[in-house]
C-alpha positions in Angstrom: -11.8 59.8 24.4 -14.5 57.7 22.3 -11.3 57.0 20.1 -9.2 55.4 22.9 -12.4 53.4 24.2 -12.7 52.4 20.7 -9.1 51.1 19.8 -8.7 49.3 23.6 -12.1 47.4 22.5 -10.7 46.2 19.4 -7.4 44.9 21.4 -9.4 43.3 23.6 -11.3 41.3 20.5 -8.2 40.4 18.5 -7.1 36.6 18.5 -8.4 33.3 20.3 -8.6 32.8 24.1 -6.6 29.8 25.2 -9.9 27.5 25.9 -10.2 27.8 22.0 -6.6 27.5 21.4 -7.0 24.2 24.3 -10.4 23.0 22.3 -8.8 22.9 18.7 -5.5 21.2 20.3 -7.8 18.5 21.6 -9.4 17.8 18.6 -6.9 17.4 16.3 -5.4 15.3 19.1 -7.8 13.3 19.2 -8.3 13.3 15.2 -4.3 12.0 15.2 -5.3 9.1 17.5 -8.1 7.7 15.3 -5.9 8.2 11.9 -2.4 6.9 12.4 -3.4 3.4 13.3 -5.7 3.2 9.9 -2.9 4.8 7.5 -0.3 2.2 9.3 -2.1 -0.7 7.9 -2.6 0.8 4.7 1.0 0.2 3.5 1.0 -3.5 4.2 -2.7 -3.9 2.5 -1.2 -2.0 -0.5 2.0 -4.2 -0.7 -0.5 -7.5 -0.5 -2.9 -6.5 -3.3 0.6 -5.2 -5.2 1.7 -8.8 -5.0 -1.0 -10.2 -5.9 -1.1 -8.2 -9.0 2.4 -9.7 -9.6 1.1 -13.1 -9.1 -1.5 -12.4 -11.6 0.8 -11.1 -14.2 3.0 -13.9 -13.8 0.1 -16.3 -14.3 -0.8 -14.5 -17.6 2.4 -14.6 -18.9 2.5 -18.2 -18.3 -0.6 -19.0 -20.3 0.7 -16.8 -22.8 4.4 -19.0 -22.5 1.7 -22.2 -22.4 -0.2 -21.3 -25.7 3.1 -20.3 -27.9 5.1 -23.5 -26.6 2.2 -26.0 -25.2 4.6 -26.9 -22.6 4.0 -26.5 -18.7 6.1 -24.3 -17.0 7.7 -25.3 -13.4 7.5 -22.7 -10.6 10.8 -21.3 -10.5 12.2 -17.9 -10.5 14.3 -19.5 -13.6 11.4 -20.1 -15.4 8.7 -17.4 -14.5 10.6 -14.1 -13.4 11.0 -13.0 -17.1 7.2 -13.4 -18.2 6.9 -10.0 -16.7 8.2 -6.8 -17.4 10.0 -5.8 -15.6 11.4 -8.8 -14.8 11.2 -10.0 -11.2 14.5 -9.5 -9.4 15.8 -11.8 -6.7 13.7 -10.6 -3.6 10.5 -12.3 -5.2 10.9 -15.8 -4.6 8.3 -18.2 -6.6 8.2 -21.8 -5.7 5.4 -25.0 -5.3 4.5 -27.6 -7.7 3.2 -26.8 -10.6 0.0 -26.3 -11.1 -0.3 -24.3 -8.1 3.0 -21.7 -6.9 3.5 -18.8 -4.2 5.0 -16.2 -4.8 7.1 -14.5 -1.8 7.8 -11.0 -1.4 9.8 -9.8 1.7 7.3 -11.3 4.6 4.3 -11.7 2.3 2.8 -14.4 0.5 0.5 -14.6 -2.9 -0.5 -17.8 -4.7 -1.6 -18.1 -8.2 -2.2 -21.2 -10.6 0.0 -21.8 -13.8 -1.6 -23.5 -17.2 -0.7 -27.5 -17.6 
């Protein structure tokens, strides 16, 4: 008898009640709510400072294109999309007047200065 007692106790024990099951749902509900927003913006921050990066690279290999030939380059994507590697395809669009350019990548924008 102490053996049937015994195994119906440890039935009883095994698994979570459904408050707990209700408890962990709500949390990680509620977890879900505070995250999403914050890892949404994350891509466009990440494509901004990627840009920028661009438009720094570009700018170096300006100054690099401005100390071999000592002439100014205009801010074209003629003149300026090969000073990187790779070189900048059609979707990055650099214009302005030279000293100062944007560069445009689908909707965002980045500025940098070129060597005169």
């Amino acid at each position: 008898m102490k053996n049937l007692n015994n195994t119906f106790k440890r039935a009883k024990q095994a698994g979570f009640t459904l408050i707990e099951l209700i408890v962990v749902i709500v949390i990680i509900g509620i977890l879900a709510v505070i995250a999403i927003p914050q890892f949404t913006g994350l891509t466009t921050k990440a494509d901004q400072a990627a840009l920028q990066a661009v438009a720094a690279n570009v700018s170096s290999g300006a100054a690099a294109a401005f100390g071999t030939n000592q002439t100014a380059l205009p801010c074209t994507n003629a003149a300026l999309a090969a000073l990187v590697t790779p070189n900048l395809d059609a979707t990055y669009v650099i214009s302005g007047d030279a000293p100062s350019c944007t560069i445009t990548h689908k909707t965002l924008t980045a500025t940098f200065t070129l060597p005169n």
